[in-house]
Structure formats: C-alpha cells, structure tokens
C-alpha positions as MATLAB code, in Angstrom:
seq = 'XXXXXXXXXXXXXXXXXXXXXXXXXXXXXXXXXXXXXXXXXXXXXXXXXXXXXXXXXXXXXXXXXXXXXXXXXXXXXXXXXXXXXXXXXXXXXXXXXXXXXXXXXXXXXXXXXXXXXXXXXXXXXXXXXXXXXXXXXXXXXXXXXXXXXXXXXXXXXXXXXXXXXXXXXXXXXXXXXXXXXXXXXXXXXXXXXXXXXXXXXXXXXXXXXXXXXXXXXXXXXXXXXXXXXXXXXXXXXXXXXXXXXXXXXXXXXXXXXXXXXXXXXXXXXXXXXXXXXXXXXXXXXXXXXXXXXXXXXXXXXXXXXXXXXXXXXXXXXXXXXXXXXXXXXXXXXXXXXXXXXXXXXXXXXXXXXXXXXXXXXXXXXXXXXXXXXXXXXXXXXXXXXXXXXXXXXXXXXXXXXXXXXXXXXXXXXXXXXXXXXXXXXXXXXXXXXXXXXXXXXXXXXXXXXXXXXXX';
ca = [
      28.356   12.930  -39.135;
      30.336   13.102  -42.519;
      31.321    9.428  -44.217;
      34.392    9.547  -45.770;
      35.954    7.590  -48.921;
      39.409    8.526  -47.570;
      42.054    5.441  -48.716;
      44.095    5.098  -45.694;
      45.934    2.164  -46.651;
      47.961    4.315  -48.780;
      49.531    6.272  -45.632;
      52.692    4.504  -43.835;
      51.816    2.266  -41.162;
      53.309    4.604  -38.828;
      51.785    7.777  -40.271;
      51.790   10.097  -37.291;
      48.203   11.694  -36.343;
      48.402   14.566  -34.036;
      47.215   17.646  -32.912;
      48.904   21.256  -32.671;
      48.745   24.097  -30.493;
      50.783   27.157  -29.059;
      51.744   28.089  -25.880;
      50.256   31.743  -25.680;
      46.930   30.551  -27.408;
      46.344   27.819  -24.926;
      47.889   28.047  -21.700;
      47.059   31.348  -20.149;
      48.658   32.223  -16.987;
      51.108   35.205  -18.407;
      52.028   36.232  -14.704;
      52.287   32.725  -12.858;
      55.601   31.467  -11.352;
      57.975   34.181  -13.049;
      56.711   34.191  -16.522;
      58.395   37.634  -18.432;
      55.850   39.680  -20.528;
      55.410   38.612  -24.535;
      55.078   40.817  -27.214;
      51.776   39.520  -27.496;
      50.887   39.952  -23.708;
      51.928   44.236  -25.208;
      50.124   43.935  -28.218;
      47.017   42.035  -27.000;
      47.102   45.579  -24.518;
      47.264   48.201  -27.319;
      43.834   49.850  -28.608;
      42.459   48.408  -31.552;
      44.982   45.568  -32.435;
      42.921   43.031  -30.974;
      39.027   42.150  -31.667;
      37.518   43.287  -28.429;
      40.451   43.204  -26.404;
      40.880   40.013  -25.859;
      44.020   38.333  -24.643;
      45.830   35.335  -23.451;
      46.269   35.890  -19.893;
      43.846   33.059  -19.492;
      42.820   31.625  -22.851;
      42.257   27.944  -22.425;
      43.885   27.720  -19.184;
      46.014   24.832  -19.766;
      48.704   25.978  -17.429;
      46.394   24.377  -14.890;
      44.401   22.057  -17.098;
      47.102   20.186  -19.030;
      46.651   16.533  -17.141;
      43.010   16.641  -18.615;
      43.713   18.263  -21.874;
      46.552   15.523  -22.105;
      43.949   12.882  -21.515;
      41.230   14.178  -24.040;
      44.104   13.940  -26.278;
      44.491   10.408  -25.508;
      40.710   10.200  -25.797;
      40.264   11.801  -29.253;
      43.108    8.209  -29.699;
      46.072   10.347  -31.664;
      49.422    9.659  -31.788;
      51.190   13.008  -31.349;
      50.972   16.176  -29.568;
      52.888   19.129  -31.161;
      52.777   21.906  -28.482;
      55.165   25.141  -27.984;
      57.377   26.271  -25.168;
      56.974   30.104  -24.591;
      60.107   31.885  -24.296;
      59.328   34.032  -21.358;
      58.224   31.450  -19.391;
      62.237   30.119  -19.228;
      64.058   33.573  -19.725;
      61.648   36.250  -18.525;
      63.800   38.915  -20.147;
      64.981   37.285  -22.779;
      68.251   36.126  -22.316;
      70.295   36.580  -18.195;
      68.129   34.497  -15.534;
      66.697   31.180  -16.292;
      63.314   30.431  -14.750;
      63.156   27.504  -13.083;
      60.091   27.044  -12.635;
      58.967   27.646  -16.456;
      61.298   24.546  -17.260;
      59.834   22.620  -14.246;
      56.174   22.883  -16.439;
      57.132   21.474  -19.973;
      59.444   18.898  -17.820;
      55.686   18.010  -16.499;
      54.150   18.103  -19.608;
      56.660   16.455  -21.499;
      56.214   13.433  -19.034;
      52.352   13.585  -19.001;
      53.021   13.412  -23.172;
      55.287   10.250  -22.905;
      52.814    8.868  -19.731;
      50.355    8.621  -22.208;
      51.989    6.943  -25.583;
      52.251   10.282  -27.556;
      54.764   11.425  -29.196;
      55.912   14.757  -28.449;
      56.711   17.579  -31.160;
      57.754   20.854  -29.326;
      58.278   24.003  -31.326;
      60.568   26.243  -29.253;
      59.251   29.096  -30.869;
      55.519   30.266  -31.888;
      55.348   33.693  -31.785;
      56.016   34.656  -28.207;
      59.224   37.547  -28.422;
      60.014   38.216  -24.462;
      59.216   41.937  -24.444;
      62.348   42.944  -23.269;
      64.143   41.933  -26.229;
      61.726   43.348  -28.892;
      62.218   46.677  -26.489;
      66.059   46.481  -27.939;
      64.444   46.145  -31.587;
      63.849   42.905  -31.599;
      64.151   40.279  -33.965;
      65.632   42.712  -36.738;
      68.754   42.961  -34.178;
      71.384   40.672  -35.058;
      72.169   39.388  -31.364;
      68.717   38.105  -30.855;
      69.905   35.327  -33.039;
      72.176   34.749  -30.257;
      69.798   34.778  -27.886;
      67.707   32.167  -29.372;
      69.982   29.973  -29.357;
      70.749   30.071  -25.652;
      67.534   29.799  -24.659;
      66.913   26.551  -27.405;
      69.727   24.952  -25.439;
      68.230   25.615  -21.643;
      65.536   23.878  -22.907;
      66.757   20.658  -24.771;
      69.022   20.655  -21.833;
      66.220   19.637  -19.259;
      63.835   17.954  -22.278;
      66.164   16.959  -25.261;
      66.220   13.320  -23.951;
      62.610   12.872  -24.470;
      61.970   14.922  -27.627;
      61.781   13.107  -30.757;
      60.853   15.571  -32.691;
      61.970   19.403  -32.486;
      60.586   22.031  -34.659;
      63.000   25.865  -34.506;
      60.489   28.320  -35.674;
      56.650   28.183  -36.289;
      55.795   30.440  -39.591;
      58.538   32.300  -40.241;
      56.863   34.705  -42.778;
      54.595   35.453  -39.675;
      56.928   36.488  -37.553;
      58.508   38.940  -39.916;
      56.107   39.840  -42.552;
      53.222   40.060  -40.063;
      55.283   41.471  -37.336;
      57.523   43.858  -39.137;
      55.932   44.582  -42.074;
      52.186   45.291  -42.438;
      51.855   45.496  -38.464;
      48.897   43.327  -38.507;
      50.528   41.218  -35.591;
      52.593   41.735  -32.819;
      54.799   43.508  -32.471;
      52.716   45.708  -35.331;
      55.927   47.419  -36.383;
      55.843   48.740  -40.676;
      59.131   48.862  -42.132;
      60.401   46.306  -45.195;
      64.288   46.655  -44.281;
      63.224   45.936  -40.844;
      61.217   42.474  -42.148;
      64.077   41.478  -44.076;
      66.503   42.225  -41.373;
      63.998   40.342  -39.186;
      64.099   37.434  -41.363;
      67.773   37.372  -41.838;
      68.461   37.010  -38.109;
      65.139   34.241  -38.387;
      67.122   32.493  -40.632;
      70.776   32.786  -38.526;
      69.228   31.695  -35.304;
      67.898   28.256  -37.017;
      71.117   27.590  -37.874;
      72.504   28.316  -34.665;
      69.646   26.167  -33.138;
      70.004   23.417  -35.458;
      73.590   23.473  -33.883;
      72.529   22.966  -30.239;
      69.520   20.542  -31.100;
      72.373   18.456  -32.461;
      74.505   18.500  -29.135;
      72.240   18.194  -27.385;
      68.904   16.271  -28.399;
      71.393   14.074  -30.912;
      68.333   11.361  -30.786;
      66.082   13.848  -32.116;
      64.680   14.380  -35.730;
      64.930   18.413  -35.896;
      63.038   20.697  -38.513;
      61.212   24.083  -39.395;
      57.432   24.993  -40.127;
      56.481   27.235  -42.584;
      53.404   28.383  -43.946;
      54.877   28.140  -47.552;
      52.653   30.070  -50.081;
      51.038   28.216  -52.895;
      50.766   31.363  -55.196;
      48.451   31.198  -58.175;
      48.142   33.794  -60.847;
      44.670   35.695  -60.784;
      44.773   35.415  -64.778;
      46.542   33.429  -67.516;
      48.533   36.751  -68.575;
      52.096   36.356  -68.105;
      52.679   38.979  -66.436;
      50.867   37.681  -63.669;
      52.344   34.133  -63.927;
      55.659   36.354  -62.934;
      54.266   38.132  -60.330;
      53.056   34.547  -59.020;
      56.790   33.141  -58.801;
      57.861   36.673  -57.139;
      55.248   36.567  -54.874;
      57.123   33.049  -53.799;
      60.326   34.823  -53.851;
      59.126   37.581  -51.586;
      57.228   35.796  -49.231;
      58.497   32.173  -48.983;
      62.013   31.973  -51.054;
      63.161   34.622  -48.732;
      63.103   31.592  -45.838;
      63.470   28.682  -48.040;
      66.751   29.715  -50.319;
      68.536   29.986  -47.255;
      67.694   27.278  -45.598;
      68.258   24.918  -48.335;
      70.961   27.145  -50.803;
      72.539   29.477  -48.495;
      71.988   32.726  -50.078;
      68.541   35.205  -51.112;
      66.594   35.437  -53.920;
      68.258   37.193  -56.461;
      64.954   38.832  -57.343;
      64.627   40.618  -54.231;
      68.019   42.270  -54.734;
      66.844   43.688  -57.938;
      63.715   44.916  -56.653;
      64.243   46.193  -53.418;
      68.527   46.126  -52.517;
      68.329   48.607  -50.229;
      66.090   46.376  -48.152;
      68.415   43.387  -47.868;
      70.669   42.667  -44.964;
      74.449   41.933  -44.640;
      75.459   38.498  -44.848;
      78.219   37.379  -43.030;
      80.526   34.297  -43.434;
      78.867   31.311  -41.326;
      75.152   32.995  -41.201;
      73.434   30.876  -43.929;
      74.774   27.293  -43.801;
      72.433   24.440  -45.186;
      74.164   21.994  -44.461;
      74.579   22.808  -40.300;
      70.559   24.106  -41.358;
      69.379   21.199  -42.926;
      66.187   20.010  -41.118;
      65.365   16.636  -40.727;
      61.852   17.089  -41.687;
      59.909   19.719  -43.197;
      56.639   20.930  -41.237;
      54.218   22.218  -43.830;
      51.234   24.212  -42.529;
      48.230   24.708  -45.113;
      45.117   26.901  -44.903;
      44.476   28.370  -48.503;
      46.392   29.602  -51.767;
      47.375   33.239  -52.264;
      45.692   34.972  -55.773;
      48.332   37.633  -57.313;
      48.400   39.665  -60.056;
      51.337   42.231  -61.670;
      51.345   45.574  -60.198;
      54.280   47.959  -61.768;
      53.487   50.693  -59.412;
      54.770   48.989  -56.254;
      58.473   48.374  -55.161;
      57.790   44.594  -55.320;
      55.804   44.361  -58.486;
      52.760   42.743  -57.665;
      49.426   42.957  -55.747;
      47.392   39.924  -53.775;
      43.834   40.112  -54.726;
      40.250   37.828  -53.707;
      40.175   34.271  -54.577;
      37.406   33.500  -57.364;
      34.281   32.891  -55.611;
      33.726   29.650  -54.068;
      33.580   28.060  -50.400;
      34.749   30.325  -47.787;
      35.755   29.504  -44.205;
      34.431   31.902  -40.929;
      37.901   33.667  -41.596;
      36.977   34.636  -45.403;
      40.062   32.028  -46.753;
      39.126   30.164  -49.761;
      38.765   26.407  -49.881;
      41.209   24.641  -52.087;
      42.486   21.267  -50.813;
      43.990   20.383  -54.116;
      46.304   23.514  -53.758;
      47.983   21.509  -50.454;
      48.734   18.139  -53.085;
      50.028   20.901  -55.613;
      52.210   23.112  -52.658;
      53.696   19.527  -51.770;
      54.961   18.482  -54.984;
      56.242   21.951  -56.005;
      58.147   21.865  -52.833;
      59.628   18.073  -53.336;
      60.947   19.147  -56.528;
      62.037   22.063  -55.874;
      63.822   21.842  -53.128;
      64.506   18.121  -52.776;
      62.518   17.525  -49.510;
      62.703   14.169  -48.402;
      60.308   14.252  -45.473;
      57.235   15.931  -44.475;
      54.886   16.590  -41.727;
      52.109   19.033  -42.623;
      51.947   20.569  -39.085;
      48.760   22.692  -39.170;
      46.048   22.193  -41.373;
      42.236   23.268  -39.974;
      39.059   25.592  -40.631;
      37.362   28.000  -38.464;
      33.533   28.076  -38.347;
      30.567   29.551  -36.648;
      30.084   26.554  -34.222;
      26.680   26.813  -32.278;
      26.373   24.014  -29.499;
      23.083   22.546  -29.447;
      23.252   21.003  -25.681;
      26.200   18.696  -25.519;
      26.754   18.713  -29.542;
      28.722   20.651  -31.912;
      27.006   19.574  -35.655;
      29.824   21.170  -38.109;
      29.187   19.417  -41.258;
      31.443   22.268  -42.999;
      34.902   21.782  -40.748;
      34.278   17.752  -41.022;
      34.378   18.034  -45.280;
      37.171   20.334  -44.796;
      39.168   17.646  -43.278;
      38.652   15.048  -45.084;
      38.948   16.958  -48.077;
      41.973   17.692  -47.268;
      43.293   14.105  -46.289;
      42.567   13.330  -49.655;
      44.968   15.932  -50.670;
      47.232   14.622  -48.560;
      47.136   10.744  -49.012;
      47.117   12.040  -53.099;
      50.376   13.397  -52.740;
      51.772   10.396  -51.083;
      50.388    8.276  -54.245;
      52.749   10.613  -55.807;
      55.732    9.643  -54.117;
      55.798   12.872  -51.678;
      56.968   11.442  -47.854;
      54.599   12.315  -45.333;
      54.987   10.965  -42.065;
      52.039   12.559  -40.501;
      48.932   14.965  -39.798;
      48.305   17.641  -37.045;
      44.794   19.327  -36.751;
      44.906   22.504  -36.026;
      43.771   22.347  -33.131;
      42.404   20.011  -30.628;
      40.170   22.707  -29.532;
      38.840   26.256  -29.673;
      41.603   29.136  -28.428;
      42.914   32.708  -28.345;
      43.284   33.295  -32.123;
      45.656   36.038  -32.123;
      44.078   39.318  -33.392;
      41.138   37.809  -33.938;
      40.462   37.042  -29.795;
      38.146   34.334  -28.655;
      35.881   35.060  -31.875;
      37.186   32.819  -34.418;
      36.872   28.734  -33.276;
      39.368   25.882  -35.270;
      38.938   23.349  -32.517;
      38.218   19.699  -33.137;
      36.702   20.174  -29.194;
      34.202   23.461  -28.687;
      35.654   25.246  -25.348;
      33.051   27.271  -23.271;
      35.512   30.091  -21.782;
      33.444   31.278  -19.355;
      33.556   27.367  -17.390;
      36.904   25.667  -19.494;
      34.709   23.040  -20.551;
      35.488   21.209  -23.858;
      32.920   19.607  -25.412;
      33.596   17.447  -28.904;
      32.445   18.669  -31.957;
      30.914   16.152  -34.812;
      34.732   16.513  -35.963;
      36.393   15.152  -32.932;
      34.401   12.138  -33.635;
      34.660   11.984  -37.045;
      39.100   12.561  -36.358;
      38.923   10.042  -34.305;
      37.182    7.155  -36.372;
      39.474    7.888  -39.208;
      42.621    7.665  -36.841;
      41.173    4.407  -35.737;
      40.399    2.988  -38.684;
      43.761    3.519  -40.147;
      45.219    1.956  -37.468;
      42.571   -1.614  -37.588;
      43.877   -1.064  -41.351;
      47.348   -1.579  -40.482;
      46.554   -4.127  -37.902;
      44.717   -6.349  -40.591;
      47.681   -6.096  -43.158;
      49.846   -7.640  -40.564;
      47.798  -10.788  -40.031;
];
C-alpha cells in the first residue's frame, strides 16, 4: 500500500471527507415503484451511444442495497455522503404527479445517512432529464427552468430539514455542452444555439432553486458543482494564451459570469451572437444565485491552441506526454492548486468543497484484493494539491472521492472502474481496493491529528 507525506494538520479540524455518487450510476431500478423514464434510460437504448450497451437499469443496485452501501460507508470511517436524487423517480413526467413513493426512498436514505453520523450532501440534479420533458425540447426550453424548480421544492419539502448541504446542478457544462452540443451524452442532440439556450435556462433554474432552497431548507448551506476548466495554452505563442482564456469563456465563464456577475461573456457575443439567448429582467440574479459554497470537481486540465477557421477561435488538442489514467486524461494534480486560486481571485469564492476528484484504472482482483498502486498516488497526489492551496489561503471545507465504488460510467458502461471499493456486477459484491484502505487511514489519521491538538 502507498505511504503518504500528506500534512494533514494543515486542513480545518472539521475538514469534511466524503464520498460522491449519482443516482442513475448507482441505484438501478429505472422501472420500480413509478419511476418515469430518463434521458439516459433513452440514450443508454440507442445503437452505438453506449460501450456495449450497457445501462443503468441495474448498475450497482443500490435501490435495494443502500442499508449496506450506507454501512461500508461508515466502514471506509468518512464523514459525508454526497448522493443525487433522480428526477423521475419524484415527477415521472417531469412536472404534474408527484411520486410518492420516489420521495418515500431518499426520506429512507436520508435517515440511514443521519443514522449513521454522516453528513448528507444531495445534488438534486446529476444528469437525469425525465424523458418527457426533453421530448418538449428539453432543457433549451425556457419553462423547464420552471419545472426545476417545482420539483427542487417537492423535495426539500419532505428532506430540507435534514439537509445541510444542497448542491442545484452537477456539471453544468455537461449537461449542455455534452448534451446539446457535441452529442457525446444524452440526450446526444448537436446544435450551439441550442447549448447556449440550454445553459441559459441552466443558469435561470439555479436561481429559481436557490429561491426555494432558501424557503424552505433555510438551515441549509446551498451551492453549485462545476467541472470548471483549468485551460492551459499548448504553446507560449500568444495567440494561444488567448485562445486559453476563450476557451474559459466558452466553456466555464458561460456558467460562472452569471452566477457571480449577472450577465455573459462579452466574448461569446462577438464570436458567435447569433448563438446567445434572450435575457430577461430577473433571469440572472447573483445575489438571489449566490451559493453558499462552491463544489469544484477536478479530473485533468484542457490543452488549447488558436484556430481562426472555427466560429469560436480555438481547437483542444493532446496533453504533452506524461501519466495517463484508463480514460486517456492526463495527470496534473498541480493544475487542481492552480484552478483553485484562479477561481478565489477571480471570482471572490469564499468557500470550497472539491466535490469529485478520482482516477479510473484497469483494476484486476487477485482473490479478495484490489493492488492499485496507480489510483492510490493519484489521490494523494492530489491531497497535496489540495492541502497546498489551503496553505495559500483558499477555504476548503472538504474532499469527496469519486466514488466509493465501481459504477455505470455513462457512455463508457460498466468498462471504466473509479471506485475506492471493486464491485463484481454479476453478484453486487464490493470488495476494497488497496485505496479504500489507504482513504481510510488518511481520514483517520487526520482525525487522531485533530484529537491530539486538543489535548
């Protein structure tokens, strides 16, 4: 197992380790008590999206297995679980009839959480559209905004009491870049005016929800996740250091400027205008917007160079050679110090969480052990990053691995494992990896760190 040199004094004393994971990856069950079809149940069913055709309907299972999962969580001795509540599961259309018994599950889970001295972060949304709304175009329609918002406050109606900490959206650039612009995710639709329509109604319906987390989770610290790009030029022409900062306009500063200065970049209405939605009075408000927190999720840094032939003048292209993960992402932990202190600065954050952070790799069990050497340096590479930043004055008030164990990885099926905790899908066992172990001596010895400051 991996030794580590990791100085975990300098993390608060209440630093919050956790793990992360998302409804439609885990919890399988997409037809149980009422649950309405996802856009991802659709995609996940259209030729050639998906490696093999895999899918979630049962993926980890946790719609059945969520006492035990609960109390491996409480073995692996973290201090937070940051799970997702799937849309369909509480409006199976969308918006109209509530499903009672979708609410009746988190109300479980949210219990078994508390029952077992976590702290519970739920994102209300990661990824899962209800169908029927992406069949009325989805989230480039205005009204969808509105929609979200109804269903945010069934929800923190029956859980807002016990949720500490609320996250709106998972990845915005995701859901609309992904989704509505290069297709490569559900719902796999092409079209730039529908991305930034997509993201303008992303960016309505967080206000909105910021609105009803306030009336009615007031206890609650409420924020956003993003996947925020930390984009480096490919070269030291200037030309690319340009595209570089565009590349953060485009991608990131198309979520971020509204959220914290109520209007676009002014970049993207030179480059592409006809692209851009119509703002009306009330739709970008940060100060009703303002999150609490800021969830940070980091994986690797984005490579760009100048490109004069495309709309948006710039092109993404391979990371120098170095340390790749199973996915083909480069291996830069520094770049998650540097993406925290550019966004401090920039945008006067005063309090972070980074919310996924993890490495997929070709685990082979060898009888009841998982020896991955690779994923264990990963993390505690990147702890350093982190507990570096906080030497520099950036507020982090925790860590969530993604993820406690191996699930459906979106387009990339059962074939790509992040887990801390190897799961067999053919039996639902989980067996820890060298990781787990290794996650949960650090966690431990931060914590007999704090305990021998106080005596």
């Amino acid at each position: 197992m991996t030794h580590h040199s990791l100085d975990l004094k300098a993390l608060p004393k209440d630093f919050l380790w956790g793990v992360a994971t998302a409804a439609y990856q885990i919890e399988g069950a997409v037809w149980a008590n009422g649950r309405g079809c996802s856009i991802w149940d659709t995609y996940c069913r259209t030729p050639g999206k998906v490696y093999e055709a895999h899918n979630g309907d049962v993926a980890c299972d946790h719609y059945h297995r969520w006492e035990e999962d609960l109390d491996l969580m409480k073995e692996l001795g973290i201090a937070s679980y940051r799970f997702s509540v799937a849309w369909p599961r509480i409006f199976p259309r969308g918006c109209g009839a509530v499903e009672p018994r979708g609410l009746d599950f988190y109300d479980r889970l949210v219990d078994g959480i508390l029952r077992r001295g976590l702290v519970p972060m739920c994102t209300l949304y990661h990824w899962d559209l209800p169908q029927e709304l992406e069949d009325r175009g989805g989230w480039p329609e205005r009204d969808v905004a509105d929609h979200f918002a109804d269903y945010a406050e069934t929800v923190l109606r029956r859980l807002g009491d016990r949720l500490p900490l609320i996250v709106t959206f998972n990845e915005p650039y995701c859901i609309c870049f992904n989704g509505y612009y290069n297709g490569s995710q559900a719902p796999g639709r092409k079209n730039l005016r529908l991305t930034h329509h997509a993201a303008h109604t992303l960016n309505r319906a967080h206000v909105l929800a910021m609105d009803r987390i306030r009336a009615y989770a007031p206890g609650a610290k409420a924020g956003i996740v993003m996947n925020t790009t930390l984009a480096l030029p490919a070269t030291d022409r200037p030309e690319d250091r340009v595209a570089a900062e565009l590349l953060m306009d485009w991608e990131d500063r198309l979520f971020l400027d509204p959220l914290f200065r109520g209007r676009y970049p002014e970049s993207l209405y030179r480059h592409v205008p006809e692209s851009m939605p119509e703002i009306r009075e009330g739709d970008l408000d940060p100060v009703r917007g303002k999150p609490d927190f800021f969830g940070l999720n980091y994986y690797f840094p984005s490579y760009v160079v100048a490109d004069p032939t495309r709309p948006i003048p710039l092109r993404l292209v391979d990371a120098p050679a170095g340390p790749r993960t199973a996915m083909g992402w480069c291996i830069v932990p520094s770049g998650l110090t540097e993406l925290l202190l550019r966004l401090r600065d920039e945008y006067a954050i005063e309090t972070f969480y980074i919310t996924e952070n993890g490495s997929a790799w070709n685990d082979v069990p060898e009888g009841d052990f998982i020896h991955d050497e690779e994923r264990q340096k990963f993390l505690v590479d990147h702890l350093d990053a982190v507990i570096e930043a906080v030497k520099q004055g950036v507020d982090v008030r925790g860590y969530y691995a993604w993820s406690v164990y191996d699930n459906f990885e979106w387009t990339f099926g059962f074939a790509k494992r992040f887990g801390l905790y190897y799961t067999d899908y053919l039996t639902q066992r989980r067996i820890p990896k060298d990781s787990a172990r290794l996650y949960k001596r650090i966690v431990e010895e931060h914590r007999t760190e704090n305990l021998s400051q106080r005596c």
